[in-house]
FIGUMAR-99261 format. One record per residue (C-alpha): residue number from 1; x negated, y negated, z negated. Coordinates in steps of 0.001 Angstrom, whole numbers. Layout:
FIGUMAR-99261
resi, east, north, up
NUM, X, Y, Z
...
END
This chain:
FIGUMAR-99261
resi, east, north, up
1, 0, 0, 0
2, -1633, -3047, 988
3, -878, -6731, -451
4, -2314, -9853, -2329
5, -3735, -8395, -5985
6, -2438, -9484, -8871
7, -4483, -11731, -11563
8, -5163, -8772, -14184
9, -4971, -10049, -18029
10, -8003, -12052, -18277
11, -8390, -14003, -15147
12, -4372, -15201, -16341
13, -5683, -15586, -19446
14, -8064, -18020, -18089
15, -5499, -19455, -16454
16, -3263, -20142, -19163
17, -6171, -22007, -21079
18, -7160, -24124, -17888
19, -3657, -25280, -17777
20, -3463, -25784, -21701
21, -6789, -27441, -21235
22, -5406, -29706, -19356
23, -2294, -30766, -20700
24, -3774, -31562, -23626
25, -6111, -34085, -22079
26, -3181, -35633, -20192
27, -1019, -35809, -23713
28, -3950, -37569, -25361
29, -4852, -40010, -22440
30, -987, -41302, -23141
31, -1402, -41324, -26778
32, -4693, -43280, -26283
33, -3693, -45643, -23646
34, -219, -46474, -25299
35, -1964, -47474, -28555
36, -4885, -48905, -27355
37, -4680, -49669, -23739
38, -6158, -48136, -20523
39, -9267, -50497, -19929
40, -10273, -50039, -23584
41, -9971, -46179, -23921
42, -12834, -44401, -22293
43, -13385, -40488, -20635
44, -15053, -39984, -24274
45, -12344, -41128, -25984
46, -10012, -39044, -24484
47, -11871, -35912, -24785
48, -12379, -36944, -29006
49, -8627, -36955, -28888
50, -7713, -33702, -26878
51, -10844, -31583, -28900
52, -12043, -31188, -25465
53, -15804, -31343, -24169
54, -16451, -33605, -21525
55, -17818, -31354, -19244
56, -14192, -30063, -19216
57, -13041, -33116, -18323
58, -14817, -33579, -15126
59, -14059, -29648, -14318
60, -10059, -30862, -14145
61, -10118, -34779, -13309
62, -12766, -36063, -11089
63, -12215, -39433, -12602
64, -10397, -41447, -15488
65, -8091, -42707, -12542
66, -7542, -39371, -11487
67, -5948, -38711, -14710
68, -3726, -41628, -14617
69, -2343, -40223, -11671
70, -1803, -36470, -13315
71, -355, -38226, -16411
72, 2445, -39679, -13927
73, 2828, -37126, -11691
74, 3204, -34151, -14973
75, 6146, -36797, -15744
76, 7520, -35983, -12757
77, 6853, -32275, -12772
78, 8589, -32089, -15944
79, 11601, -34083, -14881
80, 12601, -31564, -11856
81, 11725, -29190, -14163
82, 13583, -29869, -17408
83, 17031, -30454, -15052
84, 16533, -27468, -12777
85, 16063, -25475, -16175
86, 18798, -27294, -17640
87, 21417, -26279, -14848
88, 20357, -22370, -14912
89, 20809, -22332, -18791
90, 24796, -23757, -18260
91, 25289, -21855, -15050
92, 25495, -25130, -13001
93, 24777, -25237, -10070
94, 22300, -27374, -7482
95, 21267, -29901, -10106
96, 22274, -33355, -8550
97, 20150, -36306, -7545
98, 21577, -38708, -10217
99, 20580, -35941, -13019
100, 16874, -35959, -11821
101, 16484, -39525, -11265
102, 17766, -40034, -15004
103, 15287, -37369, -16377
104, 12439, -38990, -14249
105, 13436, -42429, -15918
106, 13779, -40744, -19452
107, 10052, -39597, -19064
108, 8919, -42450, -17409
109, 10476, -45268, -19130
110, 9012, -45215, -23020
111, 5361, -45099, -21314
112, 3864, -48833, -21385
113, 4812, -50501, -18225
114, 1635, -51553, -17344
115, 46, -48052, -17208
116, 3435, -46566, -15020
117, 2180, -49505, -12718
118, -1107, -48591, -12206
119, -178, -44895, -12144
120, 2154, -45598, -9554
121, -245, -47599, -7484
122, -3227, -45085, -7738
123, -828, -42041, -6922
124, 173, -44342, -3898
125, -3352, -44809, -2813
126, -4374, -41221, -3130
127, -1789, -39654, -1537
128, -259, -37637, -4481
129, 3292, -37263, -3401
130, 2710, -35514, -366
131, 3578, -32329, -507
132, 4164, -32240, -4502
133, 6589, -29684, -5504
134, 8366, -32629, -7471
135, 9030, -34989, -4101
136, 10420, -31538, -2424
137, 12339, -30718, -5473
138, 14029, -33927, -5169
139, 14125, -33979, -1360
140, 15741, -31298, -1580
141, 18766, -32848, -3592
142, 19226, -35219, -1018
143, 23065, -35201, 701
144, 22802, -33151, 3255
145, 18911, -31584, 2940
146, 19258, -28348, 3590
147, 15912, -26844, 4327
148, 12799, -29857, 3358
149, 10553, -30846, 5929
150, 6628, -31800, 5089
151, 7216, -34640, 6319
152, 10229, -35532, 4188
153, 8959, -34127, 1297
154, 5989, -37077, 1555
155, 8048, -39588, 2672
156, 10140, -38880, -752
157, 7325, -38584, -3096
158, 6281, -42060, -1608
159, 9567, -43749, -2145
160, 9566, -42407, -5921
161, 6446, -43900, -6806
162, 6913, -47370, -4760
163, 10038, -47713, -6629
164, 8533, -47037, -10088
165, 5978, -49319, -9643
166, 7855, -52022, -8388
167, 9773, -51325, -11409
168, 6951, -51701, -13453
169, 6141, -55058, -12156
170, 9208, -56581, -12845
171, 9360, -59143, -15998
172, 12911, -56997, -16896
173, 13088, -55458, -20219
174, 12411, -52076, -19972
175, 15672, -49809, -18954
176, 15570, -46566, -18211
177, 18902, -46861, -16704
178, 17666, -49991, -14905
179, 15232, -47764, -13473
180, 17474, -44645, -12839
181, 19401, -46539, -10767
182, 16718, -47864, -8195
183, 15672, -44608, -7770
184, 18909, -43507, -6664
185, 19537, -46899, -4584
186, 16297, -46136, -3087
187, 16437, -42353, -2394
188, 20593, -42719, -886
189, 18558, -45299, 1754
190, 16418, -42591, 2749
191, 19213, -40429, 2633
192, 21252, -42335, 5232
193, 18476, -42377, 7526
194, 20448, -42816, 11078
195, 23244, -41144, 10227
196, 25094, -43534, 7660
197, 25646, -43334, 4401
198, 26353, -40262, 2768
199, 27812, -39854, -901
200, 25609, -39791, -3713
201, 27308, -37072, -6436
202, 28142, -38076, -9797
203, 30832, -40593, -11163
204, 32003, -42890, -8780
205, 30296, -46581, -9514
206, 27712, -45057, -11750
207, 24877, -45863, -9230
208, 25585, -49364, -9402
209, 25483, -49651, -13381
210, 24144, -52281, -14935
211, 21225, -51662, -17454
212, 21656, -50752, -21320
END
């Protein structure tokens, strides 16, 4: 019988540290940076935080701006995944765009607005929604999907990070609904594409909310 082997119990062992590894540098780069700021937190620091040597860090992140961008884009991850997970614990079914765009607000929003910015803008510049199982995830919600293209997969992850760091930028309190809802204004644009507008599910007027 021929196939791809499986990891036996070590090498996923391995992997199961890497990953913890590196989660744990991301969860003390936002601890650091919300207390203390970005520019004044160094590699070092970060590493004294997580309990992790610093040659680790430069076997995951290449860069401190490298981990900016993972410490945005694991928001993101953890958005699609929380509502997909969500919906197969209550036997819903597709979740819907407006229930992802309100769990990537509820893990973006309490971050400080200065570091979503510059997360935003150095995910932007290095390409980091293209192809990222988060923009497909929510490509894939929009009206009338189906099956993702690449293509519309990037185009997606590029719209959700434009639109959180123009949201960032603003001199707004911070809303997470605020935010919530450009994502969803913004994603039903690309959603319309040629065709005109489709429907966006969820209560009617909800898109349009004001901010709380």
């Amino acid at each position: 019988m021929t196939g791809t082997a499986r990891p036996g119990p070590r090498a996923l062992l391995i992997q199961d540290r890497s990953r913890a590894t590196r989660r744990r540098l991301v969860d003390a780069a936002a601890a650091r940076w919300t207390a203390d700021g970005y520019d004044e937190v160094s590699v070092a620091d970060v590493c004294a935080t997580a309990g992790v040597a610093k040659g680790s860090f430069y076997f995951h992140f290449r860069s401190k701006e490298d981990l900016v961008v993972e410490l945005l884009t694991t928001a993101l991850r953890d958005a699609t995944t929380d509502v997909a997970t969500a919906g197969a614990g209550t036997g819903a079914e597709t979740p819907s765009l407006r229930a992802v765009t309100a769990a990537v607000a509820e893990q973006v929003a309490p971050l400080p607005r200065s570091l979503v910015g510059r997360a935003a803008a150095e995910a932007l510049r290095s390409g980091a929604g293209d192809g990222a199982p988060w923009a497909t995830a929510i490509a894939s919600l929009l009206p009338g999907a189906g099956a993702v293209a690449p293509d519309t997969g990037a185009v997606v992850g590029a719209v959700v990070l434009d639109t959180i760091r123009g949201w960032a930028a603003t001199d707004a309190p911070v809303r997470r609904r605020g935010l919530a809802a450009a994502l969803l204004a913004r994603l039903g644009l690309v959603a319309r594409g040629p065709a005109g507008p489709p429907a966006i599910s969820g209560p009617a007027g909800a898109a349009s909310g004001g901010t709380r």
